[in-house]
C-alpha positions in Angstrom: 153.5 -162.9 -57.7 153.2 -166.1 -55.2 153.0 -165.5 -51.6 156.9 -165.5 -49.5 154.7 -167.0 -46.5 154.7 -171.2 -46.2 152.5 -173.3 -44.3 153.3 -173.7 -41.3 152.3 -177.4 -40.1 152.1 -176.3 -36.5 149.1 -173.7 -37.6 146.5 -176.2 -39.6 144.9 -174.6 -42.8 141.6 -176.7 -42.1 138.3 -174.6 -43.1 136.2 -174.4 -39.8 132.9 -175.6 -39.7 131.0 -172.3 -39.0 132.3 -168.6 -40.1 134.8 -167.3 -37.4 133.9 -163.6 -39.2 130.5 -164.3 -38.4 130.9 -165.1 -35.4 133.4 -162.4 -34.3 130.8 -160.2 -36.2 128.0 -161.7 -33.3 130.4 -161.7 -30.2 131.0 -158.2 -30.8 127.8 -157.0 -31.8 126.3 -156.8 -28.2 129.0 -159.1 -26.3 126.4 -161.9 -26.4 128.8 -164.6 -25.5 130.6 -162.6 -22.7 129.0 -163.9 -19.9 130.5 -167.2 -19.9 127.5 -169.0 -22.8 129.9 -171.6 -24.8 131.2 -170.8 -28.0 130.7 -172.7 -30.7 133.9 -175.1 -31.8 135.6 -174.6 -35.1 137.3 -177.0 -36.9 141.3 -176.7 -36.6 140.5 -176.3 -32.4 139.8 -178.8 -29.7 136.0 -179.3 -28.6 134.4 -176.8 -26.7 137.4 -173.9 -27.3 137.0 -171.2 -29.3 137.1 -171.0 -32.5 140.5 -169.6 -33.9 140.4 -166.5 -35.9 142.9 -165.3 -38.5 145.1 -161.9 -37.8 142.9 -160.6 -40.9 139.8 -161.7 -39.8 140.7 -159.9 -36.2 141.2 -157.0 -37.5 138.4 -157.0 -39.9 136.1 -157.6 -36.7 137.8 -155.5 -34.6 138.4 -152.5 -37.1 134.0 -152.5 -37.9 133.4 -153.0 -34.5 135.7 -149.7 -34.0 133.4 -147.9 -36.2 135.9 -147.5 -39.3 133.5 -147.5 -42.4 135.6 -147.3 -45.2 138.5 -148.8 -46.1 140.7 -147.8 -48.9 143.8 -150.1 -50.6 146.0 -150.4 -53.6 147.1 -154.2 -52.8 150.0 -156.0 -52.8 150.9 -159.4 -52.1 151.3 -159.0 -48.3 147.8 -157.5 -47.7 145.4 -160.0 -49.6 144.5 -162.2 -47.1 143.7 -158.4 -44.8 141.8 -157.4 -48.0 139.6 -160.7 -48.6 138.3 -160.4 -44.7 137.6 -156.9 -44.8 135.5 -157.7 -48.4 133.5 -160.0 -46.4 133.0 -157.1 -43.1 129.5 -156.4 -42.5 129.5 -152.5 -42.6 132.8 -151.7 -43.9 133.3 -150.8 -47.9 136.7 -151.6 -49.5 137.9 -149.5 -51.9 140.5 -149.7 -54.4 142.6 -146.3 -54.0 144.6 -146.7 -57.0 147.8 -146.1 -55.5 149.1 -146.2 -51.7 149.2 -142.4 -51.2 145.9 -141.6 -52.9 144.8 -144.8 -50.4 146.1 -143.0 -47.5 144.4 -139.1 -48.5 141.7 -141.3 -49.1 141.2 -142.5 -45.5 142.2 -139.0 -44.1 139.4 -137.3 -46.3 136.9 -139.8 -45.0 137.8 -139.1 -41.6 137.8 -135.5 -41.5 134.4 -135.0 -40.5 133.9 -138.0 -38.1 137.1 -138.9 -37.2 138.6 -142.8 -36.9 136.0 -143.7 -40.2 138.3 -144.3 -42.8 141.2 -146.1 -42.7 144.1 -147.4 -45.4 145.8 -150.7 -46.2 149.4 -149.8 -47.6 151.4 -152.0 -49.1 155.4 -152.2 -47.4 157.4 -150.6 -47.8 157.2 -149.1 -51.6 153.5 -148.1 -50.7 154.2 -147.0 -47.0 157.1 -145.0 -48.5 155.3 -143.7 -51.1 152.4 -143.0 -48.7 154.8 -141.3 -46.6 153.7 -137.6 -47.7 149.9 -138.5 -47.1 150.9 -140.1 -43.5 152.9 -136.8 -42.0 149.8 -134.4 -44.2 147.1 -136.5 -42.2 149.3 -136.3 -38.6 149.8 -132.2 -39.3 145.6 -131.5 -40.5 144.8 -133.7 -37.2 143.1 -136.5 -39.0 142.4 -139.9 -37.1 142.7 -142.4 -39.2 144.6 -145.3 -39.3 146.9 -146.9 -41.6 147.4 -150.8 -41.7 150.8 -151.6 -43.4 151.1 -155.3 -44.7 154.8 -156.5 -44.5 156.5 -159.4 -45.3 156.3 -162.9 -43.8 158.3 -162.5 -40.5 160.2 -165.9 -41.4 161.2 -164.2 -44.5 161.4 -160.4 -42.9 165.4 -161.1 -42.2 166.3 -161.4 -45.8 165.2 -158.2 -46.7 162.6 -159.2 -49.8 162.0 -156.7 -52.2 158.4 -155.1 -50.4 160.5 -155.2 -47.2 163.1 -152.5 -45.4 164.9 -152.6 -41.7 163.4 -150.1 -39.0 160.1 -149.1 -41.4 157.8 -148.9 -39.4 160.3 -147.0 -36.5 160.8 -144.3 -39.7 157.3 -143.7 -40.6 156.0 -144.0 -37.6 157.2 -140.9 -36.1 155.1 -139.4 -38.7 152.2 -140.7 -36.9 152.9 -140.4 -33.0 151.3 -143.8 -33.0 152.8 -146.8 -34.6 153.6 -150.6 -33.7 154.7 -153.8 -35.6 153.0 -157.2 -34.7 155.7 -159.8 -33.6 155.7 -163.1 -35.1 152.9 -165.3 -34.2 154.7 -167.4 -31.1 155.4 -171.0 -31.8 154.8 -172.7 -28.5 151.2 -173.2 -28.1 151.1 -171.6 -24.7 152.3 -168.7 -25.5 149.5 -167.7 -28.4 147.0 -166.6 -26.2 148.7 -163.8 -24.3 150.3 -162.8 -28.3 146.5 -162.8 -29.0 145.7 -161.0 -26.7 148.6 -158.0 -27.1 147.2 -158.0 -30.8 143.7 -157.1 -30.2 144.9 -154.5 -27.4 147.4 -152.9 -29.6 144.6 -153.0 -32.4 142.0 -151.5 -29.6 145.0 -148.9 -28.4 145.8 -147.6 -32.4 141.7 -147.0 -33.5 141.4 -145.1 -29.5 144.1 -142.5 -30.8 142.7 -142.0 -34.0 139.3 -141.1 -32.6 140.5 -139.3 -28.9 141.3 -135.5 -29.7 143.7 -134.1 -30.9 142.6 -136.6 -33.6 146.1 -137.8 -35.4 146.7 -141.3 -37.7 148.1 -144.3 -36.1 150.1 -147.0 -38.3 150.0 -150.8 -37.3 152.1 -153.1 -39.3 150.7 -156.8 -40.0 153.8 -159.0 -41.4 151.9 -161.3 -44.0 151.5 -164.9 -41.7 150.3 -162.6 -38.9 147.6 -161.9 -40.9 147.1 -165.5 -42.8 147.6 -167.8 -40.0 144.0 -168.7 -37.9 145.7 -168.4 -34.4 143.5 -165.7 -32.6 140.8 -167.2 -29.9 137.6 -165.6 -30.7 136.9 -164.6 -27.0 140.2 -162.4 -27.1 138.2 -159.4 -28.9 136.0 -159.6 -25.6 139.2 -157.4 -24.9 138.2 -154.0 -23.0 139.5 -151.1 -25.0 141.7 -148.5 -23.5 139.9 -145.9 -21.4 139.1 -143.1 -23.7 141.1 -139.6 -22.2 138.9 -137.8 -20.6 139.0 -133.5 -19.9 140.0 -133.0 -16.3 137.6 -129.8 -15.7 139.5 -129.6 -12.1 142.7 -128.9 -13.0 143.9 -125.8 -11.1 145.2 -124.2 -14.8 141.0 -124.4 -15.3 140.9 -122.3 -12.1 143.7 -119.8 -12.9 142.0 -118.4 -16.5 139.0 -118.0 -14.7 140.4 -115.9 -12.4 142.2 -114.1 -15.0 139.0 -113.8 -16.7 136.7 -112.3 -13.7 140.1 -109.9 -13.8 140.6 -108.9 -17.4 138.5 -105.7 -18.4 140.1 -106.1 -22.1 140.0 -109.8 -22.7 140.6 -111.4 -26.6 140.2 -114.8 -27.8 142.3 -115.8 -30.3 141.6 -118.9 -32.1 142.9 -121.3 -34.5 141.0 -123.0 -37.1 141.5 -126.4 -35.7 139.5 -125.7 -32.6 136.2 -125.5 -35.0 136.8 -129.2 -35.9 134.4 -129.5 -32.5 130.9 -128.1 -32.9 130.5 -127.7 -29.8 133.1 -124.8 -29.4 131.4 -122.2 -30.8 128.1 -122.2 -28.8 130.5 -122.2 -25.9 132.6 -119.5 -27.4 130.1 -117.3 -28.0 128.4 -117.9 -24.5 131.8 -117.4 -22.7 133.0 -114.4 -24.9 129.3 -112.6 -24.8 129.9 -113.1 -20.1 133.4 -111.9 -21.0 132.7 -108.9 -23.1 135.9 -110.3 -24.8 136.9 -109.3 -28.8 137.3 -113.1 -30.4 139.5 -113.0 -33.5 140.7 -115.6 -35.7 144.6 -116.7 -37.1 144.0 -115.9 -40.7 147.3 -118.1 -42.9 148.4 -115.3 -45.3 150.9 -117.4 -47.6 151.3 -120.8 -48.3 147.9 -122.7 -48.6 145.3 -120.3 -47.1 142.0 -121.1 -47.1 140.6 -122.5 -44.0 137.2 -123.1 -41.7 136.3 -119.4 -39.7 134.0 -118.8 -37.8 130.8 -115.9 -38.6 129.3 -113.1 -36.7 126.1 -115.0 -36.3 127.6 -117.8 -34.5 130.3 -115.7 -32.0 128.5 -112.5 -32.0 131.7 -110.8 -30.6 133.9 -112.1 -33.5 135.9 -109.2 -35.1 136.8 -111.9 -38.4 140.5 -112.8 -39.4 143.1 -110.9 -37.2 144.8 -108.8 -39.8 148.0 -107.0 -38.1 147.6 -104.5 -41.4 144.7 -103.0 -40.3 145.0 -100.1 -37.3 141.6 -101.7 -35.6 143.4 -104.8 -35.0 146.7 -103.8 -33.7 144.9 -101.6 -31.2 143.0 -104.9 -30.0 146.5 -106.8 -29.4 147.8 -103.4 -28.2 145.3 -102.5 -25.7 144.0 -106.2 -24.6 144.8 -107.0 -20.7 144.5 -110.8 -21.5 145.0 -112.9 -24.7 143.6 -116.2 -24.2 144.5 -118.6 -27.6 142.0 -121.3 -28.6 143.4 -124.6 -30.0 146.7 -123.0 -31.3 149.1 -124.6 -33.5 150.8 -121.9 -35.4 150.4 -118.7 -33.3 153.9 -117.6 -33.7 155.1 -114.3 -35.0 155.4 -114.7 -38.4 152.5 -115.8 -38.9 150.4 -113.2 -36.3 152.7 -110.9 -35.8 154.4 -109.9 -32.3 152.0 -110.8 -29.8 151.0 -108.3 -26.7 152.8 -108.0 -23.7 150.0 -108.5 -21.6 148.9 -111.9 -19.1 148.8 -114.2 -21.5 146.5 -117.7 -21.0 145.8 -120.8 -23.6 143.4 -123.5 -24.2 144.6 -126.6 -25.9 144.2 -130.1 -26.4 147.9 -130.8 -26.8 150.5 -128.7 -24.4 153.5 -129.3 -27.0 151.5 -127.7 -30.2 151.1 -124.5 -27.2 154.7 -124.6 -25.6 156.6 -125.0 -29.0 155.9 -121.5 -29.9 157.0 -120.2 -27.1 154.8 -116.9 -25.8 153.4 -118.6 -22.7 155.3 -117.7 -19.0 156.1 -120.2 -16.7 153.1 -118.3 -14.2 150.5 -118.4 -17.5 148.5 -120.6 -17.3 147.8 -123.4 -19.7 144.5 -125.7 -20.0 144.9 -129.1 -21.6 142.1 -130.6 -22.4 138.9 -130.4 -25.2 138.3 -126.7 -26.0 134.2 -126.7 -26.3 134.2 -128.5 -22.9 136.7 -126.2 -21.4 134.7 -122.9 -22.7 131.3 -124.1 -21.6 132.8 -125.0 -18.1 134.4 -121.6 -18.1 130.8 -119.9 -19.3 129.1 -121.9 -16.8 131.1 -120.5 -14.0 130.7 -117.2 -14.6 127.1 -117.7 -15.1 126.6 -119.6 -11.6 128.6 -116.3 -9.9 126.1 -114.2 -10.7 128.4 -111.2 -12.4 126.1 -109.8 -15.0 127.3 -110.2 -18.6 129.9 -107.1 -19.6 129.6 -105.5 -22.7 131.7 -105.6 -25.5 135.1 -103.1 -24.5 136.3 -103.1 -28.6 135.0 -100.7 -30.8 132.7 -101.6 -33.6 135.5 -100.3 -36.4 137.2 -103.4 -35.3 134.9 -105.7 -36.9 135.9 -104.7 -40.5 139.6 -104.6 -39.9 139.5 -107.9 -42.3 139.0 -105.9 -44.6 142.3 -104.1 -44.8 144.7 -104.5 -47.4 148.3 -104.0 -47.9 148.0 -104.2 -51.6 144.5 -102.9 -53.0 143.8 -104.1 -56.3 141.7 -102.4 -58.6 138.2 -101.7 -58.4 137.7 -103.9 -61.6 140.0 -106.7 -60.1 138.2 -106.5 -56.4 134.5 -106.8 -58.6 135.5 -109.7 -60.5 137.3 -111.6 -57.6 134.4 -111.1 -55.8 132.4 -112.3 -58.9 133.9 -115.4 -59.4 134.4 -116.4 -55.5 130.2 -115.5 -55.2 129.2 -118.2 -58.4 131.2 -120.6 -55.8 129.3 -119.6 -53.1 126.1 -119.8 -54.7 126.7 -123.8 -56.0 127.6 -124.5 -52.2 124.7 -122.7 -51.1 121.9 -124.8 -52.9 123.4 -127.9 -51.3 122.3 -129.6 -48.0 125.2 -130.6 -46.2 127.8 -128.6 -48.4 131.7 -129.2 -47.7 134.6 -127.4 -49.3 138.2 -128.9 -49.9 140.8 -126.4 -50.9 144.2 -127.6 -52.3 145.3 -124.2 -54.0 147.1 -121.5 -52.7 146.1 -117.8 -54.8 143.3 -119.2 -55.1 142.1 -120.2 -51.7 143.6 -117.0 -50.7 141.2 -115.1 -53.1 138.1 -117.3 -52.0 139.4 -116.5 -48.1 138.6 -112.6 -48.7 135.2 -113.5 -49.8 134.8 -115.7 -46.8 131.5 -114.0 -45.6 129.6 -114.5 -48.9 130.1 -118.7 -48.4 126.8 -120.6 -46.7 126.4 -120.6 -43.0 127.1 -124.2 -42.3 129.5 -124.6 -44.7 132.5 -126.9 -43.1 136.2 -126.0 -45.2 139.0 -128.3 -45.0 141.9 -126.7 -46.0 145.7 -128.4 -46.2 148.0 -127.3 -43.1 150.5 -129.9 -44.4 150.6 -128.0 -47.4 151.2 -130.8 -49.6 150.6 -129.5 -52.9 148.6 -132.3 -54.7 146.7 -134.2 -51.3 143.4 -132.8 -52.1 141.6 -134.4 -54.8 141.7 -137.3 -52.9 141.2 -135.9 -49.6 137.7 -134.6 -51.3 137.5 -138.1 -52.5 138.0 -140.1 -49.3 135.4 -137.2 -47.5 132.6 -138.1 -50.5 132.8 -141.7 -50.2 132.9 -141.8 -46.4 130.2 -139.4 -45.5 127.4 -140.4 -48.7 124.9 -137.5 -47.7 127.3 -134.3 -47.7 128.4 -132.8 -51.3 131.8 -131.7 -51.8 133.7 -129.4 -53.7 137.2 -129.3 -54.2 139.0 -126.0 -55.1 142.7 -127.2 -56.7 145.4 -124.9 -58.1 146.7 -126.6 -61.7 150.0 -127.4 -60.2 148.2 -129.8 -57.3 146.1 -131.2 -60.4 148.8 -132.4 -62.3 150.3 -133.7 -58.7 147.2 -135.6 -58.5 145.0 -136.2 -61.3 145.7 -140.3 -60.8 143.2 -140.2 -57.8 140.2 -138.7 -60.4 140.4 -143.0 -61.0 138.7 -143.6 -57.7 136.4 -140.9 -57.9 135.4 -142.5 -60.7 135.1 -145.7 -59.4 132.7 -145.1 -56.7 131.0 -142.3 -57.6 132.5 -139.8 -55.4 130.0 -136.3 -55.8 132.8 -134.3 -55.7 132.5 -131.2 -58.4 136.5 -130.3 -58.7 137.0 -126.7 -59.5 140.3 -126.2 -60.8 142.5 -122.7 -60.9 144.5 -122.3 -64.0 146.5 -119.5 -63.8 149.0 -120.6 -66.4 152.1 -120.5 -63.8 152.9 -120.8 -60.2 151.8 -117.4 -59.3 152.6 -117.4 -55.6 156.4 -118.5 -56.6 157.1 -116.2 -59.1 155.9 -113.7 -56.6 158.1 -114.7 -53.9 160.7 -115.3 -56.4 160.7 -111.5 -57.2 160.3 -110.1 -53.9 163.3 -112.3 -52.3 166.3 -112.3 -55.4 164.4 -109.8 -58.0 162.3 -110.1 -61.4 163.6 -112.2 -64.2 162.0 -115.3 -66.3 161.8 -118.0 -64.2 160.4 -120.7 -66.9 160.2 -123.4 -64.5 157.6 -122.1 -63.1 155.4 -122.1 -66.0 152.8 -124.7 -66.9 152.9 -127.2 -69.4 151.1 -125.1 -72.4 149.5 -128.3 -74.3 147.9 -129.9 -71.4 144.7 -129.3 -70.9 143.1 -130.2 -67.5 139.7 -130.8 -68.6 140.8 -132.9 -71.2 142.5 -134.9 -68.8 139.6 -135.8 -66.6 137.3 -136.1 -69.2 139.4 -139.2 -70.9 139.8 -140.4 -67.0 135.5 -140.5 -67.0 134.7 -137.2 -65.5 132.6 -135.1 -67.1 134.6 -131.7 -67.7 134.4 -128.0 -68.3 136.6 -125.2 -69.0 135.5 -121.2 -68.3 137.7 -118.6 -69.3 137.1 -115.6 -66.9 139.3 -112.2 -67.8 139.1 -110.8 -64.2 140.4 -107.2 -64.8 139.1 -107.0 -68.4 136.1 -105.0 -69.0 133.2 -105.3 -66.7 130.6 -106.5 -68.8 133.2 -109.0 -70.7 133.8 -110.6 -66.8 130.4 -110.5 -65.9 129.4 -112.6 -68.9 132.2 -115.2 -68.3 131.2 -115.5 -64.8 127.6 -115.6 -65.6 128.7 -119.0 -67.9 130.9 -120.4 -65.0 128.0 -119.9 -62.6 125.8 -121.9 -65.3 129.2 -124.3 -65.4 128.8 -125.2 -61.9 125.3 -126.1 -62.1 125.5 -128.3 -65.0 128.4 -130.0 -62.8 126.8 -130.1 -59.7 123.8 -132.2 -61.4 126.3 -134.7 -62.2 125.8 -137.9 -60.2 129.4 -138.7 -59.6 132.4 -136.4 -60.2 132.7 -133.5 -62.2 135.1 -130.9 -62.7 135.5 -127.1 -64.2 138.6 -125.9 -65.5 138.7 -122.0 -64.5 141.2 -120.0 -66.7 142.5 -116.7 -64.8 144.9 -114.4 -65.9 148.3 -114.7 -64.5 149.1 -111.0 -64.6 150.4 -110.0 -61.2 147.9 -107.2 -60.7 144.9 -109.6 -60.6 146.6 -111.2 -57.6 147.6 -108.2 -56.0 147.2 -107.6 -52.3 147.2 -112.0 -52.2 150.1 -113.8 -50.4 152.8 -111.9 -48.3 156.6 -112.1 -49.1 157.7 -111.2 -45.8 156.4 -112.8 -42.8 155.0 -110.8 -39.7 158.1 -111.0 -37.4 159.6 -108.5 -39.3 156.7 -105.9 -38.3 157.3 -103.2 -35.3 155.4 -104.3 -32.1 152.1 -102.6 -32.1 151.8 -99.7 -30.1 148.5 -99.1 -27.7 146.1 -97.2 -28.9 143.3 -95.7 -27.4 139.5 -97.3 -28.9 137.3 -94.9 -30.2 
């Protein structure tokens, strides 16, 4: 398809006599012409001026210099020219995503671990709206990446071509929290510089969001002769970048909790998995809560995609595991705790936790709205905005410089296996084989280095979740909080290719397989070590069970899988060497033990693999095996605990 954009003889074409992405490459790479040295002319500008950059080069310069490492793009028309300058970046790899939503997972996977490292080039506005899933999954799991959008020509914008649509970027963008459109390149000569200038700030602005906590994806749209036309002064990338938002360890909220704390006698942390995105916050939990004598529990998701980071006894030796209103031991904690202090909350409402204590109430958070939304905090509470770790160390340090000798733990020891509790126990022969086939994935993630674990399941990741403490110290989980069923195959993809030395699993029910099987392609392609396990439980088991609970049994065929397609077959034909394992949780012992014995051999044959591989797990659908394994009925419908006295 030809290009809508035409020459424009008031922007010359010529090829300049020296690289301008070389040069960018130089100027930023140690500022070595900021202090006034000439810079070399280019052909296309007068003598002695700076050479003129394209808006693709620009970014290409600006987007390395940012630190972004991976770049991932299904192409279109509008983003070639983007695409040919980030080919030639020193430092950045371009990928081919094979499709704009698996592009934009893609770039949120690689930046899960180190945020603002992956970023996306989307096609507008058929990719941007089909990307438009992956854009609002990446804002709600907090990852920082950013999405370029190439549009149409902004001569031919107005006439609405067919990869163009009024007000995109103002639609999708509130998916984002972040988001402008580059205006057309000005046409008087005098006014290019300042437009310059406004381009490499905005650029600047969007890669400072993606990387300042609470990490969240930015989208910058690049009409087509934006990005074609060489109009950009080199010396505008000498542009300082926004101050980076800093943790203001003054504030009088800061001042407040520790007064609260020197108060409390009872005191619980209650944290939310996104808080362990820092490593620094659990050394500075478990200093604070040890000073404290406080009970530290964490939000545990109990429907709906479920399997998320936690933290472990060894690194918080005061943490009493998931808070689990089922168990007696836990709703004595919320009962008889004098101060609940949440850590990094974003869904602490009641039905997911249950009603919360009456009791002072204080929170720590990075963003006030994600606290104030769920609405438990009084006007006289206090709240403290800023970077957990840094927040908790501060608060440890205090106590620490005041002399008070460290308090000992007020919550009885029962509390530490209230986890454990269950409001549906399954069978002693369900419980060993669960337990079975969640330990053969424990023991593939624990012969690797720097193991990672993606979940994009649902029964499943809620059955790995109760085996949580048989998983690898070290291990970091990414689980979906979007829950869009289908995002992570290539999440895991997009984390493999961006971060080469850790080893990823992804854990995928068989409906968010056949959602996104299409990204297997890219794993593929570059060799992403990501060993797929995927659940096949022959129907949506979490549906049918909330089907029956809410409007009562009956055949529900919908919700059954396809019964000739076979999952293994389908990424073996795709190049990805496959397995299937048929394990009869529930059937007799020895029967399970001797399928899980050949999963476990399964996984190691997989793992060896250099690029992807993938095992097809068949467990029974039967309702039992699941029992005790997503809730019908969320916690607001409990009775407020009532105090009880610890043992």
């Amino acid at each position: 398809m030809p290009s809508d954009s035409v020459q424009d003889p008031r922007f010359p074409d010529s090829t300049p006599a020296c690289d301008p992405l070389s040069l960018a490459r130089e100027l930023l790479a140690g500022h070595t012409r900021a202090a006034g040295t000439p810079v070399p002319a280019a052909a296309g500008n007068g003598p002695g001026e700076p050479p003129l950059l394209t808006g693709a080069e620009a970014v290409a310069a600006l987007l390395a210099d940012g630190g972004v490492r991976n770049v991932f793009v299904y192409a279109g028309t509008s983003e070639l020219a983007l695409c040919d300058a980030l080919d030639r970046s020193d430092g950045i790899q371009l990928s081919n995503g094979r499709g704009d939503k698996e592009s934009a997972f893609m770039a949120a996977g690689a930046s899960l671990m180190s945020p603002g490292r992956g970023a996306a080039v989307l096609h507008g506005a058929r990719g941007l709206t089909n990307a438009a899933g992956a854009v609002a999954d990446a804002r709600r799991n907090e990852a920082g990446t950013l999405f370029l959008v190439g549009l149409p020509s902004s001569g031919s914008a107005r006439f609405l071509p067919p990869h163009g649509e009024h007000g995109l970027l103002d639609g999708i963008g509130r998916f984002a929290d972040w988001s402008w459109e580059a205006p057309a390149v000005p046409e008087r000569p005098g006014e290019r510089r300042a437009a310059a200038e406004q381009f490499v700030a905005r650029l600047r602005e969007a890669l400072a969001f993606c990387t300042a906590p609470p990490n969240r994806p930015a989208v910058l749209g690049i009409p087509q002769d934006v990005a074609e036309k060489r109009w950009i002064p080199l010396d505008t990338l000498l542009t300082a970048p926004p101050a980076t938002r800093s943790t203001d360890l003054s504030q009088p909220a800061l001042d407040a909790l520790l007064s609260d704390l020197r108060r409390a006698e009872r005191p619980l942390f209650l944290v939310d998995d996104y808080a362990l995105h820092d490593p620094g916050l659990r050394p500075a939990l478990d200093r604070l809560s040890a000073l404290a004598g406080a009970a530290v529990a964490q939000l545990r998701y109990r429907r709906g995609p479920m399997l998320f980071e936690r933290l472990r006894d060894e690194e918080v030796s005061n943490f009493v595991g998931w808070l689990n209103p089922f168990a007696p031991a836990h709703r004595a904690l919320l009962a008889d705790c004098d101060l609940l202090v949440t850590v990094e909350d974003r869904n602490i409402y009641e039905r997911v936790v249950g009603p919360l204590p009456g009791c002072r109430r204080a929170a720590v958070n990075t963003d006030a709205s994600k606290v104030l939304k769920n609405e438990y905090l009084r006007e006289d509470e206090p709240l403290v905005v800023g970077e957990p770790a840094l927040i908790l160390a501060e608060l440890a340090d205090r106590l620490e410089t005041s002399g008070e000798p460290a308090r000992e733990p007020w919550f009885p020891a029962a509390a530490r296996a209230g986890h454990l509790v269950s409001p549906e126990r399954a069978t002693a022969a369900v419980e060993d084989g669960r337990r079975a086939v969640a330990q053969a994935l424990a023991d593939t993630l624990a012969s690797w280095e720097r193991p990672a674990l993606v979940d994009d399941s649902q029964m499943f990741g809620g059955l790995l979740s109760e085996h949580y403490d048989g998983f690898p110290p070290g291990l970091r989980v990414f689980g979906d909080h979007g829950a869009f069923v289908g995002g992570g195959l290539a999440y895991a993809t997009g984390l493999a290719v961006g971060e080469p030395d850790a080893r990823v699993m992804c854990t995928l029910g068989d409906q968010a397989f056949t959602n996104s099987f299409q990204g297997l392609v890219a794993a593929v392609q570059d060799q992403a070590r990501v060993l797929f396990v995927v659940c096949n439980n022959g129907e949506s088991v979490s549906l049918k069970k909330q089907a029956a609970a809410s409007y009562g049994a009956t055949d529900r065929a919908y919700l059954a899988n396809v019964t000739r397609l076979s999952y293994h077959q389908v990424a073996d034909a795709l190049g990805v060497p496959a397995q299937q394992v048929v394990v009869p949780v529930g059937d007799d012992p020895a029967t399970v033990q001797a399928a899980v014995s050949q999963l476990a051999t399964a996984l190691e044959k997989s793992a060896a693999e250099e690029g992807p591989s993938l095992v097809e797990v068949v467990l029974p659908s039967d309702p039992d095996v699941w029992k005790g394994i997503w809730l019908t009925q969320g916690f607001e419908e409990m009775p407020p605990a009532n105090p009880v006295t610890p043992a």
